[in-house]
C-alpha positions in Angstrom: -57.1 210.7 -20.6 -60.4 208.8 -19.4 -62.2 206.6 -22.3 -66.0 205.4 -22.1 -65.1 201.3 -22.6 -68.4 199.9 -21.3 -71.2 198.8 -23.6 -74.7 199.5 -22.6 -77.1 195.9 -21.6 -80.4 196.3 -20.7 -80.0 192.1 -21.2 -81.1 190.2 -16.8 -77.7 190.2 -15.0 -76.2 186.5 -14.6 -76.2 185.0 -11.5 -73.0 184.8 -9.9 -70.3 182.1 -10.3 -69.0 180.1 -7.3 -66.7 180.9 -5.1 -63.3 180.8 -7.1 -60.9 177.9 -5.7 -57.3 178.5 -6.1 -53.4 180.2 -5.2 -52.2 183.6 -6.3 -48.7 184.5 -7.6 -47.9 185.4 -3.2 -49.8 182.0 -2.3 -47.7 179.7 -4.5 -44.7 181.4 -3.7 -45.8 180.8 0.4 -46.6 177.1 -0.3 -43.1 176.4 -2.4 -41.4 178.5 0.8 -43.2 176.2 3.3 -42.7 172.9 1.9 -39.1 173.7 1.8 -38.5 174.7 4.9 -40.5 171.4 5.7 -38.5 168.9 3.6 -35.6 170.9 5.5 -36.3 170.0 8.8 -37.2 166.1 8.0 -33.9 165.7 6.3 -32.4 167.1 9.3 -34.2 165.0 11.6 -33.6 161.9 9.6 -29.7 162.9 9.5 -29.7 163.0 13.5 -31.4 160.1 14.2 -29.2 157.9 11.1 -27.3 155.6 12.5 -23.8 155.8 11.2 -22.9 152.8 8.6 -20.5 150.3 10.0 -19.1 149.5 6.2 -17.2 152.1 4.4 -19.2 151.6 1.5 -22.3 152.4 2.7 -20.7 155.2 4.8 -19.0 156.6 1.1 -22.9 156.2 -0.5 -24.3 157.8 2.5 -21.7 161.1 2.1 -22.6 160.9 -1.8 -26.6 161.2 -0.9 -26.2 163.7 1.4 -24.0 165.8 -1.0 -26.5 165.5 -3.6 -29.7 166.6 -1.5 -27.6 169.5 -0.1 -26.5 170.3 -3.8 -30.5 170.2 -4.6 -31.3 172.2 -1.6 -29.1 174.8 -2.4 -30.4 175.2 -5.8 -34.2 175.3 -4.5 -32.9 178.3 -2.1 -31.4 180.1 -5.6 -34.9 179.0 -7.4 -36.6 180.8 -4.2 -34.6 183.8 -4.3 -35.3 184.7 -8.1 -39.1 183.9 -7.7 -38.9 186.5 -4.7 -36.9 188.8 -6.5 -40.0 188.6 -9.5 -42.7 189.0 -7.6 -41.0 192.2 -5.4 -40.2 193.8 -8.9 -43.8 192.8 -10.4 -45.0 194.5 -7.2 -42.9 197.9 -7.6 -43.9 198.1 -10.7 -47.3 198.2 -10.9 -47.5 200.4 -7.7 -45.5 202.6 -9.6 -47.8 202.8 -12.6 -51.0 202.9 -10.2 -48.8 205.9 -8.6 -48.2 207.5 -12.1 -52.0 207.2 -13.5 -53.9 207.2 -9.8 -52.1 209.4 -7.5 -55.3 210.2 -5.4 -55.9 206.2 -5.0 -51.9 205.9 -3.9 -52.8 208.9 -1.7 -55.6 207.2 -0.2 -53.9 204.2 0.8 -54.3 202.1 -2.3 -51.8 198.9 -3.0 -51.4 197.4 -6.2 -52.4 193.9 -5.7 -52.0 192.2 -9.1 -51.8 193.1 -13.0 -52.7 191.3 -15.5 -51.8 192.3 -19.3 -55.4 192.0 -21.6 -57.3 193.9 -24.2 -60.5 195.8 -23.4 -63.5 195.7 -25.8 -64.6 199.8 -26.2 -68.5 199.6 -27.1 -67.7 203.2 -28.2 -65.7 203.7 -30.9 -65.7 199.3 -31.6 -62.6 198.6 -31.4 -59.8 196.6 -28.5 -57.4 198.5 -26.5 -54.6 196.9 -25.5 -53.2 197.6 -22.4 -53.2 196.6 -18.7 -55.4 196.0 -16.0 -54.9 196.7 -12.5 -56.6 195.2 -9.3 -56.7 197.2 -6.3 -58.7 196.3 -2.7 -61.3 199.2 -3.9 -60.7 199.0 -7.7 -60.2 197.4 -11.3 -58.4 199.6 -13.3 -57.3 199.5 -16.8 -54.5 201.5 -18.4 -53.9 201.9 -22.3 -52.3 203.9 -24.8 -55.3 204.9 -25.7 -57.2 206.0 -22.0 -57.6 204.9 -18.8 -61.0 203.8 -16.6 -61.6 202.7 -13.5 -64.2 200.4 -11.9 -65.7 200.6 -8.3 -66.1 197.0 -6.9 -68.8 198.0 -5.2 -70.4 198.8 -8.3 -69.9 195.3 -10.0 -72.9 193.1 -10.0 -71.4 189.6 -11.5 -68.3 188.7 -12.9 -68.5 186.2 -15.7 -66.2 183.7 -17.5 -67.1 184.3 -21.4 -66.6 183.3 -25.2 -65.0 185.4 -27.2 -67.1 184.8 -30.5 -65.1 186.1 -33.8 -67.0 187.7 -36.6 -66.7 188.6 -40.0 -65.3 192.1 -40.7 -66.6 195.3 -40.1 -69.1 193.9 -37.2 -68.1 194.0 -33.9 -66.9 190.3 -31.7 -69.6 189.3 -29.7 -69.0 188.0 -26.3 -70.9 185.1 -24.2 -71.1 184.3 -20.4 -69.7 180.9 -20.3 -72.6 178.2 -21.4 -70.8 174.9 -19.4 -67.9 175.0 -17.0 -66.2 172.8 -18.9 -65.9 174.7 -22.2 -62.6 176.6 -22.6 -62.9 180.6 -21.8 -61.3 183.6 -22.7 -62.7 186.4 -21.6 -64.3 188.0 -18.5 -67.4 190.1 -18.9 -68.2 192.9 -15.7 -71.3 193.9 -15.1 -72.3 196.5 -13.6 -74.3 199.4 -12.2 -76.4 201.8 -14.2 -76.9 199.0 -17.1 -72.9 199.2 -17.9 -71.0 196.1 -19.3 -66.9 195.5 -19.7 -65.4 193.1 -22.1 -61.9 192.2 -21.4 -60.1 189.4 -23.1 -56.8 188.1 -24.4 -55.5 188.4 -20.8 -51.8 187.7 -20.1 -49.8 188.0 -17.2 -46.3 186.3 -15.8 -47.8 183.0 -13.8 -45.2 181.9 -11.3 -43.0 179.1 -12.5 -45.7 178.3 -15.4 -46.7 179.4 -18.7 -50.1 177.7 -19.1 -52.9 180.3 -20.3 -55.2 179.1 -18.5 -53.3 179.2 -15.2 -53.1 182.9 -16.5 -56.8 183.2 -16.9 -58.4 181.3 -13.7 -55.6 183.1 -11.7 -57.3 186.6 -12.8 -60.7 185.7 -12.3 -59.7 184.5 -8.9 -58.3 188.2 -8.0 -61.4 190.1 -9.0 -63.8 187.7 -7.7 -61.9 187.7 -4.3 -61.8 191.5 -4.3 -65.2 191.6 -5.5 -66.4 189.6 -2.8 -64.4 191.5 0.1 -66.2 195.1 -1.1 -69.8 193.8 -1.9 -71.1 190.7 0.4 -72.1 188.4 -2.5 -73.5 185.7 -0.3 -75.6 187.8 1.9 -77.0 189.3 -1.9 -77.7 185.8 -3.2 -79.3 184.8 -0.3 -81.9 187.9 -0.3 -82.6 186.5 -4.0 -83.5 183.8 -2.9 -85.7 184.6 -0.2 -87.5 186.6 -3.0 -87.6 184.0 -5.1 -89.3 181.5 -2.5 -92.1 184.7 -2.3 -92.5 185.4 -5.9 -92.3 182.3 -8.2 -92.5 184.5 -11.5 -88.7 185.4 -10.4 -86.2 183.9 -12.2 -83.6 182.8 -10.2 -81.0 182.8 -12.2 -80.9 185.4 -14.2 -83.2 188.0 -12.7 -81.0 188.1 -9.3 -79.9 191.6 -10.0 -82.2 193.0 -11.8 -83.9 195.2 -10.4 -83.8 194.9 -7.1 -79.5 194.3 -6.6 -79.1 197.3 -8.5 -81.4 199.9 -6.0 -79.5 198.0 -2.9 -75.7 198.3 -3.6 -74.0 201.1 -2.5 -73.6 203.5 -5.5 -71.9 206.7 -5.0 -73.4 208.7 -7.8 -70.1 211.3 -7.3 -67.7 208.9 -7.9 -69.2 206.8 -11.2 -67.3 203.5 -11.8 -66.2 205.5 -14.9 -63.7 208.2 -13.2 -62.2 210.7 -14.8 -58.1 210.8 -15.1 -55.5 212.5 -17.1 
């Protein structure tokens, strides 16, 4: 079942962030992989170029160092194996839900890249769904108990970091772009096409080797911005605003980027809404 999540803004677009600096799950894995394998082969070199200790004491401590680093290298290898073992089952799993909710994406050659658990603020009815989003090369995607949506990237217009503001019951949470970089965030707010705005927040997900939530959060902001960025070419965009803006100094950079002219530019396929139906 397909829900309408996305509020309505007629509020100027904000301007993109920067590019987003940092690993993914696969990435940190890579970088543990490589600098074992590089620690590997300077031990090994050291050992055949040691010269072998003339006192039996030293040769004793020698043996007992050795032991000990090839007792610490075979745990590494075991610490390897179960990340790797993780991040395959992660990956099987959340193909086979993007199988079981999207067949026609699987069909079309869709992979499930990442998923991230979070809650999704429906401007419909008012009230968060809980349930899971999904990142494909083409899509976001979020799955609840409640509905499913989808989002084209090539429908986003800006992806923000945002505040999650709490309010007093019955009004709804409000939710703000992020005012400084160095304020703590919770959220991410999607703009898109056709003056349609996603709120998702409380986002969890299985970090590798860590348990900070704000490893959780950056890490998920750097998958959809990456994706964003490979559909939609955000620099070549930014830099067409600000060719306008050098030829109309009314424009507000920074917020009026998208508004109106991004928006008549991207590629919109009006058959295939960023909201698309599913059962």
């Amino acid at each position: 079942m397909t829900v309408l999540s996305y509020c309505d803004h007629t509020d100027l677009v904000p301007y993109p962030l920067p590019l987003e600096q940092g690993e993914t799950e696969e990435e940190e894995y890579q970088k543990m992989l490589k600098d074992t394998e590089e620690r590997r082969k300077d031990r090994a070199y050291e050992e055949s170029t040691r010269e072998v200790p003339k006192e039996i004491t030293e040769r004793l401590s020698t043996l007992a160092r050795d032991a000990i680093t090839k007792t610490q290298d075979a745990i590494g290898e075991l610490e390897l194996a179960a990340i790797r073992k993780k991040l395959n089952k992660d990956a099987n799993d959340r193909q086979a839900r993007l199988e079981e909710l999207w067949p026609a994406l699987v069909q079309d050659g869709e992979l499930a890249l990442a998923a991230y658990s979070a809650n999704s603020w429906n401007g419909r009815s008012h009230k968060t769904m809980p349930g899971k989003i999904i990142l494909t090369s083409k899509h976001l995607l979020f799955a609840s108990d409640e509905g499913n949506f989808m989002i084209s990237w090539k429908d986003v217009l800006s992806i923000q970091k945002a505040i999650e503001l709490p309010s007093y019951p019955p009004h709804d949470p409000h939710f703000l772009p992020l005012p400084a970089p160095d304020l703590q965030w919770g959220a991410l707010m999607v703009y898109c096409a056709r003056g349609r705005l996603y709120h998702f927040h409380k986002i969890r997900g299985g970090p590798l080797l860590r348990t900070n939530h704000t490893i959780t959060l950056d890490r998920c902001f750097l998958h959809c911005d990456r994706l964003w960025r490979s559909v939609v070419s955000v620099t070549k965009l930014v830099d067409e605003r600000s060719d306008y803006a050098k030829k109309n100094p009314a424009f507000d950079y920074t917020y009026e980027w998208s508004q109106p002219i991004l928006q008549q530019e991207l590629p919109v396929n009006p058959d295939s809404p960023d909201m698309t139906l599913s059962s």
